[in-house]
PQR file of N, CA, C, O and H, with PARSE charges and radii, in Angstrom:
ATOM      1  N   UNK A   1     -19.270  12.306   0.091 -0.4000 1.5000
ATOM      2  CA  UNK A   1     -18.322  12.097  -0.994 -0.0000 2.0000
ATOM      3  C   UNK A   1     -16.887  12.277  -0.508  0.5500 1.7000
ATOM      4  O   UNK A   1     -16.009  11.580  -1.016 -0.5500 1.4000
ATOM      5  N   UNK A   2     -16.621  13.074   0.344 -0.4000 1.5000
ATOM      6  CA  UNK A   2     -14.860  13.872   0.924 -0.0000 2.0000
ATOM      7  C   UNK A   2     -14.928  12.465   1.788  0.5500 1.7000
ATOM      8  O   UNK A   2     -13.817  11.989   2.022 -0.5500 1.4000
ATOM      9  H   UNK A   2     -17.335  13.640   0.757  0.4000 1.0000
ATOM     10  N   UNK A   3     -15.948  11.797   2.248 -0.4000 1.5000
ATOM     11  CA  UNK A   3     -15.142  11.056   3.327 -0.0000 2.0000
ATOM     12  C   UNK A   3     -14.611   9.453   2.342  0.5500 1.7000
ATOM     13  O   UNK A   3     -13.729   8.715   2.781 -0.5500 1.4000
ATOM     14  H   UNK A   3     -16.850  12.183   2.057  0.4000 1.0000
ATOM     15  N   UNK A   4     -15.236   9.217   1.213 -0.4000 1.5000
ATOM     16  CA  UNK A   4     -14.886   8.242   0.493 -0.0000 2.0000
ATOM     17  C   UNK A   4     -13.646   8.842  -0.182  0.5500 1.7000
ATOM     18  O   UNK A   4     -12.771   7.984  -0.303 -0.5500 1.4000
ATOM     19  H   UNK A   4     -15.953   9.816   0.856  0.4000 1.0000
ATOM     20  N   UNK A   5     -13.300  10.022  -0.650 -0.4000 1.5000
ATOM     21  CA  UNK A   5     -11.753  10.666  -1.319 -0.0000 2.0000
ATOM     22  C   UNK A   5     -10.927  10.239  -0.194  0.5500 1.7000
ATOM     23  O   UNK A   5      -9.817   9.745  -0.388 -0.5500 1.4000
ATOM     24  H   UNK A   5     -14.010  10.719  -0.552  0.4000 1.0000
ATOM     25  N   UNK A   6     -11.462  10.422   1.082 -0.4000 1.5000
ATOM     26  CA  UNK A   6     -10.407  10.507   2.122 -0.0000 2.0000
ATOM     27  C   UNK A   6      -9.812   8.767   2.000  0.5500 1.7000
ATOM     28  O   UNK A   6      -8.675   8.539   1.587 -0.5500 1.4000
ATOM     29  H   UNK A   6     -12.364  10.823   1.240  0.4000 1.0000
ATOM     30  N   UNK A   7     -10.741   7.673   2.413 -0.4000 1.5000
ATOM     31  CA  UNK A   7     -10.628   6.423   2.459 -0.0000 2.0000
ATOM     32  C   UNK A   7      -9.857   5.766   1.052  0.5500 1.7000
ATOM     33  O   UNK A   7      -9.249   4.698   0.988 -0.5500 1.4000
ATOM     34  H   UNK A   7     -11.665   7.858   2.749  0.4000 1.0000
ATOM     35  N   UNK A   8     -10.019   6.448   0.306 -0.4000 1.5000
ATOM     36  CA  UNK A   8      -9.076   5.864  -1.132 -0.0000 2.0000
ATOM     37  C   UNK A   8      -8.129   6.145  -1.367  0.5500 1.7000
ATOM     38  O   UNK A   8      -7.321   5.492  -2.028 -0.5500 1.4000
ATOM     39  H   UNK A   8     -10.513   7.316   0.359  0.4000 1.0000
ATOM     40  N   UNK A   9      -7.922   7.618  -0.692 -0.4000 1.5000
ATOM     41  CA  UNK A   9      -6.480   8.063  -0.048 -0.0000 2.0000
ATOM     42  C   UNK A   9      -5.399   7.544   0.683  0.5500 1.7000
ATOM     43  O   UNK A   9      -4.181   7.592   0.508 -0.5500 1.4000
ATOM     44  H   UNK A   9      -8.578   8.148  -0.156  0.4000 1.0000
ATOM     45  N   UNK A  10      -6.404   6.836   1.884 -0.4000 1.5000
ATOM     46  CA  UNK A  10      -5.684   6.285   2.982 -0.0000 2.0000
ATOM     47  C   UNK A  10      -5.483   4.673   2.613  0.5500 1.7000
ATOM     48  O   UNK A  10      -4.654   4.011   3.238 -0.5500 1.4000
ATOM     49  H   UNK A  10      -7.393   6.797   2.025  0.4000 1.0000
ATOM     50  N   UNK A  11      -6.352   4.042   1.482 -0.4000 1.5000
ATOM     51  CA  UNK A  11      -6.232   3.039   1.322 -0.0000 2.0000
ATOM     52  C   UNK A  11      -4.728   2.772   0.357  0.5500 1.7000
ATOM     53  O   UNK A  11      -3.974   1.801   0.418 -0.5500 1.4000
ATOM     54  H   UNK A  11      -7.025   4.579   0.974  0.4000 1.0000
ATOM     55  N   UNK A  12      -4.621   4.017  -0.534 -0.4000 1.5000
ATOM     56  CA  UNK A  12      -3.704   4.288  -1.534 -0.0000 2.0000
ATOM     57  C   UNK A  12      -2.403   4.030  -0.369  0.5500 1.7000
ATOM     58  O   UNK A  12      -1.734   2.997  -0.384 -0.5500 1.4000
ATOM     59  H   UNK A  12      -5.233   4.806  -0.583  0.4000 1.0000
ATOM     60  N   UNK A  13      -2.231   4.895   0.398 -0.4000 1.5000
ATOM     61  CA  UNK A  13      -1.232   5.287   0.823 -0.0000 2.0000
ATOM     62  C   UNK A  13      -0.293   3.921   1.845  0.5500 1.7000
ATOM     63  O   UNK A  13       0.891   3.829   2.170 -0.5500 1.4000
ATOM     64  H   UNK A  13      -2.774   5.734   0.410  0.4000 1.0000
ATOM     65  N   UNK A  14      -1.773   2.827   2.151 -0.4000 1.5000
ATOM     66  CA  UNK A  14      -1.573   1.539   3.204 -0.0000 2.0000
ATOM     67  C   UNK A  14      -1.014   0.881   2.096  0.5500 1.7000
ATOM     68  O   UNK A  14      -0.423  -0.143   2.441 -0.5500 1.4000
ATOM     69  H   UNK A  14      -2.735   2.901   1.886  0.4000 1.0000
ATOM     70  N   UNK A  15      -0.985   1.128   0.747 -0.4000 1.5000
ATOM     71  CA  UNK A  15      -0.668  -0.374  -0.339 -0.0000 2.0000
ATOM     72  C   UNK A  15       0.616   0.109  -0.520  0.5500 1.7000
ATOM     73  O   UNK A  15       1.481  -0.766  -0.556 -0.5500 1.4000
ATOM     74  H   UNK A  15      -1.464   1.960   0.466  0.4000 1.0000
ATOM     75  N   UNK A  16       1.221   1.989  -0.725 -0.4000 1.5000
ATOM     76  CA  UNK A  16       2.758   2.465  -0.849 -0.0000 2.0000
ATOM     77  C   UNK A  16       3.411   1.833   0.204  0.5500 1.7000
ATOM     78  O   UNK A  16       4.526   1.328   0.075 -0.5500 1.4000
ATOM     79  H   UNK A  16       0.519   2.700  -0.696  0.4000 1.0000
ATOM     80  N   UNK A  17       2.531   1.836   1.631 -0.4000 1.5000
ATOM     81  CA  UNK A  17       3.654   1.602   2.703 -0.0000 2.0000
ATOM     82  C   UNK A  17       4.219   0.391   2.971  0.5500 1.7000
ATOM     83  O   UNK A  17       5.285   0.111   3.518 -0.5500 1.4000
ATOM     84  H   UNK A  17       1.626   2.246   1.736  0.4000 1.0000
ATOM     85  N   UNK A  18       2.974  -0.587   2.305 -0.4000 1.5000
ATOM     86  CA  UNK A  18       3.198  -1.974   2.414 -0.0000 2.0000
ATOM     87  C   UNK A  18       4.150  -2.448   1.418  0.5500 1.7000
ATOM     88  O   UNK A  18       4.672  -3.555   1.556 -0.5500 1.4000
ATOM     89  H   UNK A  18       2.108  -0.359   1.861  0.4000 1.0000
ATOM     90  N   UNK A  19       4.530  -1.373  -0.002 -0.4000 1.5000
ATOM     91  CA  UNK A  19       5.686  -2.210  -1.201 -0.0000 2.0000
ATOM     92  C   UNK A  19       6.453  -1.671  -0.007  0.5500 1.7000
ATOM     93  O   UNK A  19       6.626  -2.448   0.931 -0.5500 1.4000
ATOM     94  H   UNK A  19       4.106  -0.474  -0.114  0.4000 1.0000
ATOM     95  N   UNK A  20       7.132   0.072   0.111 -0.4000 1.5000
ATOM     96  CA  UNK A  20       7.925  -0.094   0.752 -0.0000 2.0000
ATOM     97  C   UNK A  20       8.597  -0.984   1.760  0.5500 1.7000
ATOM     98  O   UNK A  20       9.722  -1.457   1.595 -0.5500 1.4000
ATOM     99  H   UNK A  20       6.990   0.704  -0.651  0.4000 1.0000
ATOM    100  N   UNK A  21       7.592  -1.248   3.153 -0.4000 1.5000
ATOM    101  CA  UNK A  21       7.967  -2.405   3.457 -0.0000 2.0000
ATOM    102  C   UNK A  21       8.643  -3.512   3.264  0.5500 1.7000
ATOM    103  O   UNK A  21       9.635  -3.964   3.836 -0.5500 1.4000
ATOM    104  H   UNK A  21       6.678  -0.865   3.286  0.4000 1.0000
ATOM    105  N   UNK A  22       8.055  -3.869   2.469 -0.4000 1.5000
ATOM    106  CA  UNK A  22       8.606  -4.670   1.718 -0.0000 2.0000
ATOM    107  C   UNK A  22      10.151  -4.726   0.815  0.5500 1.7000
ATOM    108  O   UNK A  22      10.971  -5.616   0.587 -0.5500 1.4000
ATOM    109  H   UNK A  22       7.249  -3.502   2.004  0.4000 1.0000
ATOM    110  N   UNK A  23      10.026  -3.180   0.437 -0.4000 1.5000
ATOM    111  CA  UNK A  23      11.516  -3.067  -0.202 -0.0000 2.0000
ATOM    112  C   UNK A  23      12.600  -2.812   0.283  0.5500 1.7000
ATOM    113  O   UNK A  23      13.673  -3.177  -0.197 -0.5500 1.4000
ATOM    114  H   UNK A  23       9.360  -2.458   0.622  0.4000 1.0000
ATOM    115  N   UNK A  24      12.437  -2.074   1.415 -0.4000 1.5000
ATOM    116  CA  UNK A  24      13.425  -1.503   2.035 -0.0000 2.0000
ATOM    117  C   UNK A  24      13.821  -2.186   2.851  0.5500 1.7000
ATOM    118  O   UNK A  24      12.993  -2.749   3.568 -0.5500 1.4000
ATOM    119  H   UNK A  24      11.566  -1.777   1.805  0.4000 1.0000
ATOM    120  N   UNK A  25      15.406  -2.435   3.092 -0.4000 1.5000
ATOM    121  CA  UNK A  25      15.700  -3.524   3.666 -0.0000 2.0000
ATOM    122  C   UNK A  25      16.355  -2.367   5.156  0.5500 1.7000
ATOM    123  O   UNK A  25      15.956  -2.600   6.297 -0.5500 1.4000
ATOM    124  H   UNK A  25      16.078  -1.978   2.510  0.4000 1.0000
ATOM    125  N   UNK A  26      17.212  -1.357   4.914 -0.4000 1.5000
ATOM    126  CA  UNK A  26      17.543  -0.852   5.836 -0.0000 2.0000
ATOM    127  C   UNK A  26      17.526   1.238   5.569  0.5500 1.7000
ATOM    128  O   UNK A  26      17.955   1.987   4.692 -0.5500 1.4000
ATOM    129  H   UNK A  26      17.536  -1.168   3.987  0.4000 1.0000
ATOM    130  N   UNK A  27      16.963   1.382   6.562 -0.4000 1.5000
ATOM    131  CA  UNK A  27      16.170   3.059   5.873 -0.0000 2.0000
ATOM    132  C   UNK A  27      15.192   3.081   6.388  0.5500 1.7000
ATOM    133  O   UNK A  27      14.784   2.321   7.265 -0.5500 1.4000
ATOM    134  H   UNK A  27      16.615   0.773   7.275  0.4000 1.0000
ATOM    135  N   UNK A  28      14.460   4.345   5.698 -0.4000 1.5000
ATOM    136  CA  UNK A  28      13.371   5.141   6.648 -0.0000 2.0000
ATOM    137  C   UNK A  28      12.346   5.015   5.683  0.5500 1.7000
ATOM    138  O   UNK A  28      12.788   4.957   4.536 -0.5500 1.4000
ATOM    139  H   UNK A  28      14.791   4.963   4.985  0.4000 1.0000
ATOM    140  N   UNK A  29      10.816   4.941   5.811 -0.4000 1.5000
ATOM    141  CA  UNK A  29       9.793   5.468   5.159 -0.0000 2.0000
ATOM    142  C   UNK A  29       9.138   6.235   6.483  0.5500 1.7000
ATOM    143  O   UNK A  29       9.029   6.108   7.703 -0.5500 1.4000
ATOM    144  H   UNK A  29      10.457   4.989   6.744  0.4000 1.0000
ATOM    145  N   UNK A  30       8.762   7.159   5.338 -0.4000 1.5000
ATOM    146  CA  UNK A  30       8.062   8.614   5.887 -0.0000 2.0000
ATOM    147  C   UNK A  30       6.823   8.836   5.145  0.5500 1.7000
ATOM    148  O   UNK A  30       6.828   9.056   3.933 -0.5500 1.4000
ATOM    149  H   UNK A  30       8.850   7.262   4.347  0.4000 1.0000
ATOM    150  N   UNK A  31       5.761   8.782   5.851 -0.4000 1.5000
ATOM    151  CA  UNK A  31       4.224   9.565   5.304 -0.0000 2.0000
ATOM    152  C   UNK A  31       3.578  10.916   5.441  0.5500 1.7000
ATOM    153  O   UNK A  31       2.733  11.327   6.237 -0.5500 1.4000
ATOM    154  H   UNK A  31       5.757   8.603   6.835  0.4000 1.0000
ATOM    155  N   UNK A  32       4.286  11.561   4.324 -0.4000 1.5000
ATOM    156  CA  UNK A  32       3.740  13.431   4.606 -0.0000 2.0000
ATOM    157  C   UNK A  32       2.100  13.103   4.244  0.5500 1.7000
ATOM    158  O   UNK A  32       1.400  12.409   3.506 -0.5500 1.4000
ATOM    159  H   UNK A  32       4.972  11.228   3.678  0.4000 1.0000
ATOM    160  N   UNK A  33       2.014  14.223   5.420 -0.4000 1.5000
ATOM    161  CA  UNK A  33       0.868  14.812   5.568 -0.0000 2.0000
ATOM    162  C   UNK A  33       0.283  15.992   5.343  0.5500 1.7000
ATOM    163  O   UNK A  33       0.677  16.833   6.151 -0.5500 1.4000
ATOM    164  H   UNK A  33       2.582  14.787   6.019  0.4000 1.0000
ATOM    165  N   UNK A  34      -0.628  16.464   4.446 -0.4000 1.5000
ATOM    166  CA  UNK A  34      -1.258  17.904   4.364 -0.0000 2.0000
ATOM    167  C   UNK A  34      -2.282  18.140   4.755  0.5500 1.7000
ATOM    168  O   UNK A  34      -2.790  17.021   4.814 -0.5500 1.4000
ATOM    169  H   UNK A  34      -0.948  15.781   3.790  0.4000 1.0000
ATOM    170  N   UNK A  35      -3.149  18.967   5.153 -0.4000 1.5000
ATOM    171  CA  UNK A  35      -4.339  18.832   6.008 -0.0000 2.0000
ATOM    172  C   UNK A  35      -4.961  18.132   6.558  0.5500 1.7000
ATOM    173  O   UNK A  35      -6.176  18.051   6.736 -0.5500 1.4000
ATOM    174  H   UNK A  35      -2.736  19.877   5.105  0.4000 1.0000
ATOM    175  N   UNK A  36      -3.912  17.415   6.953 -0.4000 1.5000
ATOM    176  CA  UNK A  36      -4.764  15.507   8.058 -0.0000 2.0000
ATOM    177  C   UNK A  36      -4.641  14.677   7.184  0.5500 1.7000
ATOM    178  O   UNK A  36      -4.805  13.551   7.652 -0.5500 1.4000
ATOM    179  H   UNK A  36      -2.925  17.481   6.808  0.4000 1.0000
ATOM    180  N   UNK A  37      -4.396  14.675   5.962 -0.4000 1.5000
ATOM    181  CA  UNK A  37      -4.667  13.456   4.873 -0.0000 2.0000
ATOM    182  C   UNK A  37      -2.593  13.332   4.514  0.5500 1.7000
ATOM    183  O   UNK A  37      -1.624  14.082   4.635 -0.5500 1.4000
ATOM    184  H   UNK A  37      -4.262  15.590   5.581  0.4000 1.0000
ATOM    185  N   UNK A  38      -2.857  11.916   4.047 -0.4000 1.5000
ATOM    186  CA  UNK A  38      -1.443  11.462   3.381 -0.0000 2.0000
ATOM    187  C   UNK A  38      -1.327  12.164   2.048  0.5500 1.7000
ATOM    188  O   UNK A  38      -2.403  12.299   1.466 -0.5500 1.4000
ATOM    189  H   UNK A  38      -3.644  11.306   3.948  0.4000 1.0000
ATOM    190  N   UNK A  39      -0.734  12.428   1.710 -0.4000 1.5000
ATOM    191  CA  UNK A  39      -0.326  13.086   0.177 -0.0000 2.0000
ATOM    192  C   UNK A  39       0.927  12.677   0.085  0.5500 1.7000
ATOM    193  O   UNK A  39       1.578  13.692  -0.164 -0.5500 1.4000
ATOM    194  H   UNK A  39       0.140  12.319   2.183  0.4000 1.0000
ATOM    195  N   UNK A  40       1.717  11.659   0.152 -0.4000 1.5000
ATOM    196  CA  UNK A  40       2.955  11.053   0.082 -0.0000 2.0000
ATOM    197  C   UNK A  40       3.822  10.000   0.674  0.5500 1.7000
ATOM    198  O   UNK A  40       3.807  10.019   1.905 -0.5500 1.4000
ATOM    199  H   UNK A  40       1.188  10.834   0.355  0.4000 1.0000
ATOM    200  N   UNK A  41       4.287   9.435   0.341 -0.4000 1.5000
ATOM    201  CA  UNK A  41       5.269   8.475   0.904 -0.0000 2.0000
ATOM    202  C   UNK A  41       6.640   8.596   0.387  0.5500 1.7000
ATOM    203  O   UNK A  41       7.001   8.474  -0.783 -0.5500 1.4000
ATOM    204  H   UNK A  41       4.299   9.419  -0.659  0.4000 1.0000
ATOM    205  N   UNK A  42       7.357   8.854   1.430 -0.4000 1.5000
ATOM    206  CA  UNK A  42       8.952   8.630   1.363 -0.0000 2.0000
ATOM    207  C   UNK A  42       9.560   7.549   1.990  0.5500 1.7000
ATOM    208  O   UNK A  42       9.403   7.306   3.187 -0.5500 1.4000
ATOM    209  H   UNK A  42       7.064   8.953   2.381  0.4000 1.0000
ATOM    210  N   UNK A  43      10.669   6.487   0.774 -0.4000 1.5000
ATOM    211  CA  UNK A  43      11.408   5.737   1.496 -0.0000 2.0000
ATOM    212  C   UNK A  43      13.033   6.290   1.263  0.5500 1.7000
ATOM    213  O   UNK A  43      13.433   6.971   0.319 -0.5500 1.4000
ATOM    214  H   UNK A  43      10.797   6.685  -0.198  0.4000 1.0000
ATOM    215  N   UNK A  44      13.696   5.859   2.234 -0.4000 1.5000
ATOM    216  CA  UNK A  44      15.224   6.258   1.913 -0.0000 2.0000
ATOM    217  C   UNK A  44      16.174   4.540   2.436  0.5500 1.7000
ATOM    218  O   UNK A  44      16.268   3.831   3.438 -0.5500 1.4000
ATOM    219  H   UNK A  44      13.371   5.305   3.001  0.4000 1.0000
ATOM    220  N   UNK A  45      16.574   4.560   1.350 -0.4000 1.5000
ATOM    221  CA  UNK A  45      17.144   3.246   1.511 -0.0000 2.0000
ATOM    222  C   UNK A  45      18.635   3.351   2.299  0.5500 1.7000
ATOM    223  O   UNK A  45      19.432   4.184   1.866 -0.5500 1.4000
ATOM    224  H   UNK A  45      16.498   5.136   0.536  0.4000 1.0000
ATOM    225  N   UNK A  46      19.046   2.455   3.534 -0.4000 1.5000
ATOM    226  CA  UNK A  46      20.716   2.938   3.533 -0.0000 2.0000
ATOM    227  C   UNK A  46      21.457   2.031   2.648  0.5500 1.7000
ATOM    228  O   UNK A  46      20.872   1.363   1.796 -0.5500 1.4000
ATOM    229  H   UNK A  46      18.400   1.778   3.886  0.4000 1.0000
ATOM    230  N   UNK A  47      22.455   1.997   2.786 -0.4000 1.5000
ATOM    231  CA  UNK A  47      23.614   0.718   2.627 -0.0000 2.0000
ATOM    232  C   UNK A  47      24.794   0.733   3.689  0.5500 1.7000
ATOM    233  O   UNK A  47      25.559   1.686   3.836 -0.5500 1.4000
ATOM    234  H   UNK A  47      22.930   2.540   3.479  0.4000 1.0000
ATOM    235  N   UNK A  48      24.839  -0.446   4.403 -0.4000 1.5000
ATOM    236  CA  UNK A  48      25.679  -0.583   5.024 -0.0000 2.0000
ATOM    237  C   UNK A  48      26.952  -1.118   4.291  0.5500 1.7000
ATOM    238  O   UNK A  48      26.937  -2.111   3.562 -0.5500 1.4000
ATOM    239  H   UNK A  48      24.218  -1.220   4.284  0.4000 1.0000
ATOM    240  N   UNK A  49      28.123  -0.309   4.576 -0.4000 1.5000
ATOM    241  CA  UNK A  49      29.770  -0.370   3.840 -0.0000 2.0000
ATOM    242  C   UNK A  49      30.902  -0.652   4.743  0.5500 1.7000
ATOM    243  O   UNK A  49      32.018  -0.930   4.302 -0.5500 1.4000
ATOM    244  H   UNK A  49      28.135   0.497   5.167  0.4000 1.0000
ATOM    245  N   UNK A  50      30.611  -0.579   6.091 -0.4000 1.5000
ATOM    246  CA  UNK A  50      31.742  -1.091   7.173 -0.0000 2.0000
ATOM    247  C   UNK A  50      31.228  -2.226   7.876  0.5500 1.7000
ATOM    248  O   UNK A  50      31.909  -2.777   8.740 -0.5500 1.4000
ATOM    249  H   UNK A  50      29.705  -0.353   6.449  0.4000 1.0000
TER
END
């Protein structure tokens, strides 16, 4: 059963990285991790002004 939580996890986390991808034109995405597993996605968008 933990190894199918794990895979719906990781599947969850491949579909966040892929909008990000997608959204972020210039910036960082970041995937925290807690005990080996994803529990998050961070994007940080920049803007370039000069």
């Amino acid at each position: 059963m933990e190894n199918n939580t794990i895979q719906n996890t990781t599947d969850k986390t491949l579909e966040a990285v892929k909008k990000a991808l997608d959204e972020v034109k210039y910036g960082e995405i970041i995937i925290k991790m807690q005990d080996g597993k994803p529990v998050w996605v961070d994007k940080y968008e920049r803007e370039r002004v000069g």
